[in-house]
Backbone bond lengths (Angstrom), bond angles and torsions (degrees), N, CA, C in turn:
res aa  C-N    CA-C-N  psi(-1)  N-CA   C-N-CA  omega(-1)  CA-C   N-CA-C  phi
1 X - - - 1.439 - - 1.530 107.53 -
2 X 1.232 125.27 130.60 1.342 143.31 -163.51 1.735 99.48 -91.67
3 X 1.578 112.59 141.60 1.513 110.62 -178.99 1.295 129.49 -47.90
4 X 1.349 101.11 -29.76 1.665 116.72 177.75 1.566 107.64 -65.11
5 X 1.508 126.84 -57.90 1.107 130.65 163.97 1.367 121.78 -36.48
6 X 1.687 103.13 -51.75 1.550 101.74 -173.78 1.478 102.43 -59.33
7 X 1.313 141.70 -63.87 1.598 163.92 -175.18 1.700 85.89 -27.62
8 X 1.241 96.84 -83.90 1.782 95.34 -173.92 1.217 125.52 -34.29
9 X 1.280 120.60 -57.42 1.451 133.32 172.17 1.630 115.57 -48.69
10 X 1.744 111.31 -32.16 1.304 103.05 164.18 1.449 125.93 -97.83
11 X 1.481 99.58 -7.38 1.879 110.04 161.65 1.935 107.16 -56.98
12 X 1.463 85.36 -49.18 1.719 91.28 168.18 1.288 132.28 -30.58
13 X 1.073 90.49 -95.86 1.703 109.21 148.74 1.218 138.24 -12.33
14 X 1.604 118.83 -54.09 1.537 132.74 167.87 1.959 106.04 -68.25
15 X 1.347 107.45 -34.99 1.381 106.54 -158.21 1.503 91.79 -90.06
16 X 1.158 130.88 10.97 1.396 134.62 161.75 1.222 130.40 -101.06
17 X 0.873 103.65 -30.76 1.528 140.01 170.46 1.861 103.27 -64.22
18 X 1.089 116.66 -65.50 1.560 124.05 165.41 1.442 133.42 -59.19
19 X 1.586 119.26 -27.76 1.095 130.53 170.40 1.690 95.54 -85.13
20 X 0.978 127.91 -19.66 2.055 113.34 176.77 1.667 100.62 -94.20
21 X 1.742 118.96 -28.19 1.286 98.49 174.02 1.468 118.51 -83.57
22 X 1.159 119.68 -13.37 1.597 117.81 171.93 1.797 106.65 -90.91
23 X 1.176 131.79 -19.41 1.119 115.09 167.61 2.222 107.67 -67.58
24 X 1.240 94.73 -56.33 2.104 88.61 163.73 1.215 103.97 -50.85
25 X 0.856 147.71 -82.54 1.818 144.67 -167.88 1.176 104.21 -40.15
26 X 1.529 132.88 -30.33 1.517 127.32 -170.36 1.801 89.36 -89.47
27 X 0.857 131.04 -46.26 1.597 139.21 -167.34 1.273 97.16 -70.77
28 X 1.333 141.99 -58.47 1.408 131.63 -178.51 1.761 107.19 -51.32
29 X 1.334 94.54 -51.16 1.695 101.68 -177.27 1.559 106.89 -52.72
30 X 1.249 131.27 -71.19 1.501 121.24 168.76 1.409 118.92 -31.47
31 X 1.251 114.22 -61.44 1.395 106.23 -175.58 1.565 114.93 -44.79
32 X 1.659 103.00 -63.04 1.913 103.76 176.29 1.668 97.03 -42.21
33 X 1.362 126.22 -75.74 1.492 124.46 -168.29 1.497 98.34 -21.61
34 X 1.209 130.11 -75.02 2.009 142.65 -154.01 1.339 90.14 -48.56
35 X 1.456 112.00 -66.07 1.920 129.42 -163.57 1.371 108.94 -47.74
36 X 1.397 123.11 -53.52 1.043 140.03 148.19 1.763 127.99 -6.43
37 X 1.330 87.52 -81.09 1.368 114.14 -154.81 2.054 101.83 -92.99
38 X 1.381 127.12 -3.91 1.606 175.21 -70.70 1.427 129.66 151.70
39 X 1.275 122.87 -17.67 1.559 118.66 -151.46 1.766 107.90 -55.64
40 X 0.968 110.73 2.98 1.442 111.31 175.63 1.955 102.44 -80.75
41 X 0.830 130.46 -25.25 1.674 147.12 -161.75 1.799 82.88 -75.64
42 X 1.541 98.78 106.09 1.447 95.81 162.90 1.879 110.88 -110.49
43 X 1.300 90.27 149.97 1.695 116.10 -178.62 1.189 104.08 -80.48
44 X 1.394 118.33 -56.02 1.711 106.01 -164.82 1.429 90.42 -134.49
45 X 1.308 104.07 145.67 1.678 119.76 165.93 1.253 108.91 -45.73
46 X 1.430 117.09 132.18 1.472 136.17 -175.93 1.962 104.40 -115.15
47 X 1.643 101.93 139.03 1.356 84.75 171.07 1.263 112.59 -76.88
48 X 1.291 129.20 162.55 1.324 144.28 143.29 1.742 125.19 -5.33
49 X 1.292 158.31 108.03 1.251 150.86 -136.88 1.908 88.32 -84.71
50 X 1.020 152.65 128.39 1.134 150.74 108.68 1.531 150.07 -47.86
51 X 1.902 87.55 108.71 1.675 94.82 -165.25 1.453 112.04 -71.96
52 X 1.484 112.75 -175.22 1.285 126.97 152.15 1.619 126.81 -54.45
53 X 1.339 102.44 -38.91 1.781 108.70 157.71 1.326 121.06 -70.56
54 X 1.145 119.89 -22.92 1.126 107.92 -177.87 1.706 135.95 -80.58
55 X 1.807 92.63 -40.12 1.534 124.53 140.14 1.850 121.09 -32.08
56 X 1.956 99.57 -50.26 1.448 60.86 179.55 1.935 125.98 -111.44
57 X 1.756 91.87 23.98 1.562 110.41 169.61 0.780 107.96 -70.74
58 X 1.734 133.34 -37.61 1.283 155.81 -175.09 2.062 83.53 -46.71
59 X 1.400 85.99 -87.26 1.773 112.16 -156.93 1.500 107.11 -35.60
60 X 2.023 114.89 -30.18 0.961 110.03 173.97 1.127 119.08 -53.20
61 X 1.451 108.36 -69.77 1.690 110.11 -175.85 0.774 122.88 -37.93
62 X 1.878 132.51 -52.56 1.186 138.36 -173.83 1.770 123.46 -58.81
63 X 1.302 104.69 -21.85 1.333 123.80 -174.19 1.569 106.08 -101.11
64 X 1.375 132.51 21.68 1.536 138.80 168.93 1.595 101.46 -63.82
65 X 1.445 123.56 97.25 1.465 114.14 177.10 1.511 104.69 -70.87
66 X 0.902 124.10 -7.47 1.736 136.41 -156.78 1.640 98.78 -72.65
67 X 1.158 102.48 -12.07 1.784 96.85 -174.74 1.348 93.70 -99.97
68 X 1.058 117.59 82.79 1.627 118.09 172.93 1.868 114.83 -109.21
69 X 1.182 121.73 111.08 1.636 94.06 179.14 1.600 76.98 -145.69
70 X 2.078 88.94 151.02 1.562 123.06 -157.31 1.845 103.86 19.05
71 X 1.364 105.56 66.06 1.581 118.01 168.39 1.431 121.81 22.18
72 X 1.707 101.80 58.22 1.414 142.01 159.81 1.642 106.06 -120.49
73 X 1.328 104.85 128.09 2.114 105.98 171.00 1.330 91.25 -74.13
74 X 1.234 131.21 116.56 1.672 129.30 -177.80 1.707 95.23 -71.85
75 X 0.989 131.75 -27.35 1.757 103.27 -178.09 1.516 112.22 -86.33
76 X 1.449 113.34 -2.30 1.943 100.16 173.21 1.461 97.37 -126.54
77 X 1.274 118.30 -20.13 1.476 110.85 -163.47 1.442 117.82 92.57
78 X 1.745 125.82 1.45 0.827 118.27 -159.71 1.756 105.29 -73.88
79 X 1.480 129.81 161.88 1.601 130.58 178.90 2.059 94.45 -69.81
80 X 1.040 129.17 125.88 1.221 124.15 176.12 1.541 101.27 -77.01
81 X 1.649 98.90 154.36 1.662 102.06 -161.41 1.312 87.53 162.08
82 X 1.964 121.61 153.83 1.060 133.47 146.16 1.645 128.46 -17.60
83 X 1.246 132.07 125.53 1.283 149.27 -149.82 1.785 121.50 28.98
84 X 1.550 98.36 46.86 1.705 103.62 177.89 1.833 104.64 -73.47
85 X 1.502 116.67 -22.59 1.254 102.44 -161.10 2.075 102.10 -95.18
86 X 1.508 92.58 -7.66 2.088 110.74 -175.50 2.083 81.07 -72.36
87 X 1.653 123.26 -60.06 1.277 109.58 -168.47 1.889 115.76 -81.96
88 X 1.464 115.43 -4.37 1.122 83.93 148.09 1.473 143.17 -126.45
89 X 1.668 91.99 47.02 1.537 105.87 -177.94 1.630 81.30 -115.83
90 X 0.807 156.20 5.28 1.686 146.89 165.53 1.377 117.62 -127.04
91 X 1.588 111.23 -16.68 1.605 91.96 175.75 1.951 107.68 -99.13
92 X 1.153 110.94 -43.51 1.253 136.79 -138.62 2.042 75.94 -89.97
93 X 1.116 157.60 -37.75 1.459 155.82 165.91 1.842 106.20 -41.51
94 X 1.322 119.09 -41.90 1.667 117.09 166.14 1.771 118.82 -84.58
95 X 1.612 96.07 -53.49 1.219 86.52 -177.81 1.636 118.38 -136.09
96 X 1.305 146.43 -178.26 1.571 148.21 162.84 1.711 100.20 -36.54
97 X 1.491 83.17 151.53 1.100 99.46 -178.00 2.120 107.79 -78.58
98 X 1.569 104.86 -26.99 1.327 121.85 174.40 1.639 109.07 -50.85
99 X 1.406 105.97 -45.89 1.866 103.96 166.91 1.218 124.79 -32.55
100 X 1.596 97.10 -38.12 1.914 88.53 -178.10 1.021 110.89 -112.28
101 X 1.638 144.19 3.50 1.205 149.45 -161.78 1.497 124.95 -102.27
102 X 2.053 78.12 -16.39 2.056 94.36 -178.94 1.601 94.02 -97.13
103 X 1.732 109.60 -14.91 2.013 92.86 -171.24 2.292 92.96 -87.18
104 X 1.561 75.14 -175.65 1.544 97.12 -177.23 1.587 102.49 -150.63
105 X 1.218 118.70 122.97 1.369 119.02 -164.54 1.722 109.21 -163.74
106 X 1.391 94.68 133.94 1.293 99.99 -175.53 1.803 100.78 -67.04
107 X 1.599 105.43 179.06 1.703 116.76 171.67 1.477 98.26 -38.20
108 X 1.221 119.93 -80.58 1.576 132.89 175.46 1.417 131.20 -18.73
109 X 1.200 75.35 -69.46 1.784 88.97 173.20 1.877 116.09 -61.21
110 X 1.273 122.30 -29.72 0.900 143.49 149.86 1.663 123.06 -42.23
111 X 1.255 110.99 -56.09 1.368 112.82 -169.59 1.520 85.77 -100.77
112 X 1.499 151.73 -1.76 1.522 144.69 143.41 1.719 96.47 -43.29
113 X 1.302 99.08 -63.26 1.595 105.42 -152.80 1.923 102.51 -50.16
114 X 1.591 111.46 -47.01 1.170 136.68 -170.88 1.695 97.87 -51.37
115 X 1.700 112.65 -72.47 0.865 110.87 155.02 1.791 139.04 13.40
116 X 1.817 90.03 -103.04 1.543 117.00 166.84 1.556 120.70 -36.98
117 X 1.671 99.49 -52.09 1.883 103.96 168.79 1.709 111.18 -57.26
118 X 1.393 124.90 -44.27 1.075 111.57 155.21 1.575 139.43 -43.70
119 X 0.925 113.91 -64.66 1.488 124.09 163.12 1.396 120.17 -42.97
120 X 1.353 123.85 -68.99 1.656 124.89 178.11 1.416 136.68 -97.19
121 X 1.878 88.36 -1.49 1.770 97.64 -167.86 1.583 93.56 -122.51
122 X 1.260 129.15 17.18 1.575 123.66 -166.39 1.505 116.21 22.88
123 X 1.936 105.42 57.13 1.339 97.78 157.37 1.662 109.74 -88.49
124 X 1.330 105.82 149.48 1.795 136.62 -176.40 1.710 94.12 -42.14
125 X 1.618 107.36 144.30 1.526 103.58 147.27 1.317 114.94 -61.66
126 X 1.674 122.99 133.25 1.506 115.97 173.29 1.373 108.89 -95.02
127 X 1.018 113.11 -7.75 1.674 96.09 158.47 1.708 117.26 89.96
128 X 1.475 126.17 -129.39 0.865 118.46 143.03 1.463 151.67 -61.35
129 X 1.851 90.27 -11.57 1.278 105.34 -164.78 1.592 123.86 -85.41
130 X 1.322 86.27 -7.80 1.760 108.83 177.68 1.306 109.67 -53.64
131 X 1.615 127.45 -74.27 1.277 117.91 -170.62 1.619 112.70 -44.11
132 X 1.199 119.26 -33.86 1.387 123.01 -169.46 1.600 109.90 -59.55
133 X 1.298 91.51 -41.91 1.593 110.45 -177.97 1.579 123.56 -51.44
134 X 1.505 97.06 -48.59 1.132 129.92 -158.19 1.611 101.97 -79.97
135 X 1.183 106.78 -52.87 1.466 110.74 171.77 1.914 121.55 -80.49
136 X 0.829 98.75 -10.22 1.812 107.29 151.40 1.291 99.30 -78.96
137 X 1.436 130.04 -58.77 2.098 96.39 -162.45 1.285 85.36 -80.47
138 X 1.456 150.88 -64.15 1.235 145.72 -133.01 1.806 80.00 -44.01
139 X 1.406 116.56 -66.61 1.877 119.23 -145.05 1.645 85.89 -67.28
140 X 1.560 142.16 -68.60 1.566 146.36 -179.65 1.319 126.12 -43.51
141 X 1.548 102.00 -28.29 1.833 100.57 -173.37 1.498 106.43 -140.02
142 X 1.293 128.12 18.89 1.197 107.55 149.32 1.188 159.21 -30.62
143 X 1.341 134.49 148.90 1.511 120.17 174.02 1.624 125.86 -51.74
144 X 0.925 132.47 142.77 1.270 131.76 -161.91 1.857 104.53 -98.59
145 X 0.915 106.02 115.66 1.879 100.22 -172.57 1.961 100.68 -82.30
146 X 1.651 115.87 76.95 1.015 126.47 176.75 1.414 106.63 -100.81
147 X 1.169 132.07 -30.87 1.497 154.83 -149.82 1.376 95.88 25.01
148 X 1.301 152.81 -111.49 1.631 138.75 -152.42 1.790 94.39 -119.39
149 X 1.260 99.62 152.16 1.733 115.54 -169.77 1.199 96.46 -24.46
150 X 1.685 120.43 160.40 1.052 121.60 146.73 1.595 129.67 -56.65
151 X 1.245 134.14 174.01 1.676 148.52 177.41 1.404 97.23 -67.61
152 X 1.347 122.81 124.40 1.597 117.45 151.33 1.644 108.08 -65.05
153 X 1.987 91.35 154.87 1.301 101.30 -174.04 1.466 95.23 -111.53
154 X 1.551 132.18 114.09 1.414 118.63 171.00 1.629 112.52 -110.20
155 X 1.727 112.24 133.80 1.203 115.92 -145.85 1.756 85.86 -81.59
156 X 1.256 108.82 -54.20 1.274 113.39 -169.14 1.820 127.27 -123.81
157 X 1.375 114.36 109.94 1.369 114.26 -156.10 1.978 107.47 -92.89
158 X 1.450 93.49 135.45 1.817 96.52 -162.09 1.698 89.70 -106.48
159 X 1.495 121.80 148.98 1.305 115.66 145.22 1.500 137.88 -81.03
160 X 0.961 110.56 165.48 1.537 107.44 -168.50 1.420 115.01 -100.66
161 X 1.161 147.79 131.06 1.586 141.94 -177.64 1.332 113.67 -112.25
């Protein structure tokens, strides 16, 4: 192939190369123009805007202590007891109800944790509702005074050969 040939073939090449990047550059540009000129034109499904009513129809339902069976709230698991419906209108709105059901924590440690969500997680002042709170996990989720497993019981001991 002779230089002239080669040259052309990469004139080719480039001028193909430019007609696909200005056809994308022309296509991005329309699109901004439409979006623009459009802002109602949605791209991706959006949820629904959520009011203040709706939040607290929400909280109603979720807060039905009435579902109680063998003194478990069957929709969080919480232990039923004095202020079950104060923790799950303030705990159970950020996160599972399982978050607090796997810890064990004294009063303290409790109102640390409460605390900390305040500080780094923008949980709400609870207000009055704290002590209530506080004394539901302190009495439901306390530490358990097990200190290390119990002793196995073995009924019958074999030797080994």
């Amino acid at each position: 192939m002779s230089k002239k040939e080669d040259f052309l073939q990469q004139l080719k090449t480039l001028s193909n190369s430019l007609v696909w990047l200005s056809s994308i550059i022309l296509f991005i540009g329309i699109f901004i123009l439409v979006m623009a000129l459009n802002p109602d034109i949605k791209l991706f499904k959006s949820s629904p805007e959520i009011t203040e009513a709706d939040v607290e129809k929400d909280t109603i339902v979720n807060i039905n202590s009435n579902d109680i069976k063998d003194g478990i709230h069957t929709e969080t698991g919480f232990v039923a007891g004095d202020g079950l419906d104060e923790v799950i209108g303030n705990c159970t709105n950020c996160h599972s109800a399982k978050l607090v059901t796997q810890n064990r924590m004294s009063r303290d440690g409790w109102l640390a944790t409460i605390r900390w969500m305040q500080e780094t997680q923008n949980l709400w002042d609870l207000g009055d509702q704290e002590d209530i709170i506080l004394d539901y996990l302190a009495t439901h989720y306390a530490p358990e005074d097990k200190g290390r497993r119990e002793n196995l019981i073995v009924e019958e001991w074999y030797e080994l050969k």
